[in-house]
Backbone as JSON, one array per atom type, in Angstrom:
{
  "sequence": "XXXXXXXXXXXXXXXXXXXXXXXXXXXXXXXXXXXXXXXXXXXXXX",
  "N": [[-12.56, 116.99, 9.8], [-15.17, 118.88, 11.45], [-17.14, 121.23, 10.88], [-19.33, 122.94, 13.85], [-22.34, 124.85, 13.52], [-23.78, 127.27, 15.23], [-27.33, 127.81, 16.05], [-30.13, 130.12, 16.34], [-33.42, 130.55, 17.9], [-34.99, 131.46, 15.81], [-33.43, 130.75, 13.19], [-30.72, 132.36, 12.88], [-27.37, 132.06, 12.04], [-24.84, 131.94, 15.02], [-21.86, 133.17, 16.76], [-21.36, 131.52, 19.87], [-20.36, 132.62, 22.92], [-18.41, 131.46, 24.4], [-16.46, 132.13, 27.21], [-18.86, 133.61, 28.39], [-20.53, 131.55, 28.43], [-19.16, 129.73, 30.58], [-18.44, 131.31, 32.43], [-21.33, 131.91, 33.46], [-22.26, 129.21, 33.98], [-20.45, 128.34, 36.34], [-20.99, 129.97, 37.91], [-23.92, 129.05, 38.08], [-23.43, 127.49, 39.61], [-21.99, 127.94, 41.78], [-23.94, 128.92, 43.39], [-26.01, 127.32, 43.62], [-24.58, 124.87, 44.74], [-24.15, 122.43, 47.13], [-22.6, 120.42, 49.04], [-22.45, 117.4, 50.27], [-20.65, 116.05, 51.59], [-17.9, 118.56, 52.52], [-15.3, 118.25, 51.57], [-15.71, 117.49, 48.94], [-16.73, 119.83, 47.56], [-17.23, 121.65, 45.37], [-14.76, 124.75, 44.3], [-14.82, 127.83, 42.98], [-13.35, 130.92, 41.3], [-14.0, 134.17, 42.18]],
  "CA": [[-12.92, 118.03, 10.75], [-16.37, 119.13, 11.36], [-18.05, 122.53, 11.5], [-20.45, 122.97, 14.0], [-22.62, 125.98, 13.39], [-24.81, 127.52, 16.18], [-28.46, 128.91, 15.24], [-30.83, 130.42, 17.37], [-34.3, 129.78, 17.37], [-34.87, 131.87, 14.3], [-31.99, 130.2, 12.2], [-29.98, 132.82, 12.71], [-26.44, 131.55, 12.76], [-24.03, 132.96, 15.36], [-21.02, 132.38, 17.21], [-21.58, 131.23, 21.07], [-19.33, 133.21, 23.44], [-17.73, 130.31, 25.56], [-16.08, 132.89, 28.42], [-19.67, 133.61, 29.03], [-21.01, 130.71, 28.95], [-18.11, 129.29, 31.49], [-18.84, 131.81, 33.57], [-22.66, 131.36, 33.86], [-22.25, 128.19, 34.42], [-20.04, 128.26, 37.43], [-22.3, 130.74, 39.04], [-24.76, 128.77, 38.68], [-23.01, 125.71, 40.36], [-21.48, 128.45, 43.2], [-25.44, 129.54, 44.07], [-26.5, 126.02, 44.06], [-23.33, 123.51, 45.26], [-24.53, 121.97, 47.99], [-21.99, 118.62, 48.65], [-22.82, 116.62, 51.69], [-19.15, 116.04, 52.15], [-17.24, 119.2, 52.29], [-14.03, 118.1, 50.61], [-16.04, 117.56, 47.32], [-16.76, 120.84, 47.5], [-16.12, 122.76, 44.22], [-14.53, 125.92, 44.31], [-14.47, 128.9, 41.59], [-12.77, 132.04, 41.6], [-15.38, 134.96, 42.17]],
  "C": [[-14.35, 118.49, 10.47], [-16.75, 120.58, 11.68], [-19.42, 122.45, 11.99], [-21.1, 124.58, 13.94], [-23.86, 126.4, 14.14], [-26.21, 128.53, 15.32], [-29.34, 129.06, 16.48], [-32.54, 129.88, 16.93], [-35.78, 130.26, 16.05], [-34.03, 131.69, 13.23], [-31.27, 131.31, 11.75], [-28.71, 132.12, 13.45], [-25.27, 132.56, 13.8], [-23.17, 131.91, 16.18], [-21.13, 132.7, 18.8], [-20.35, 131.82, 21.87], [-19.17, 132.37, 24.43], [-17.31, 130.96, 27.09], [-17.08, 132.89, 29.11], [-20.65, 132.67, 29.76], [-20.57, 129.86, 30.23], [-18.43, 130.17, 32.9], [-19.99, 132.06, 34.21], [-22.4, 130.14, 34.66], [-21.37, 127.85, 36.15], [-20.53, 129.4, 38.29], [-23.07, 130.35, 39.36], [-24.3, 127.7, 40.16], [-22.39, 126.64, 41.78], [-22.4, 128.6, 43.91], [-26.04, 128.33, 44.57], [-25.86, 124.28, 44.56], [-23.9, 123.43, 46.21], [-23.91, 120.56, 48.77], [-22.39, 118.5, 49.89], [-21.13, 116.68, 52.04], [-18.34, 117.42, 51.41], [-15.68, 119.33, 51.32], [-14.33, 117.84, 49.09], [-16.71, 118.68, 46.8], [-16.03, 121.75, 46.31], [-15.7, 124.42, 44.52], [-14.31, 127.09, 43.39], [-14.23, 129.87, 41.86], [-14.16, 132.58, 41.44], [-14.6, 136.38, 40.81]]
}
């Protein structure tokens, strides 16, 4: 098993809050989805 250990870009280590990051991330992809074909259309709760 491996520990990975997050550092910033002062080598301070910390621990990455995943929820937030999850939910960035599908904001971004709700602001900027764009599919040509509607049925590949992602959808995310608001």
């Amino acid at each position: 098993m491996q520990i990975i250990k997050w550092q910033d870009e002062n080598g301070k280590v910390f621990t990455p809050n995943f929820k937030e990051m999850n939910e960035r991330e599908q904001k971004q992809i709700r602001e900027n989805n764009n599919p040509v074909e509607l049925n590949h259309k992602i959808t995310y709760p608001k």
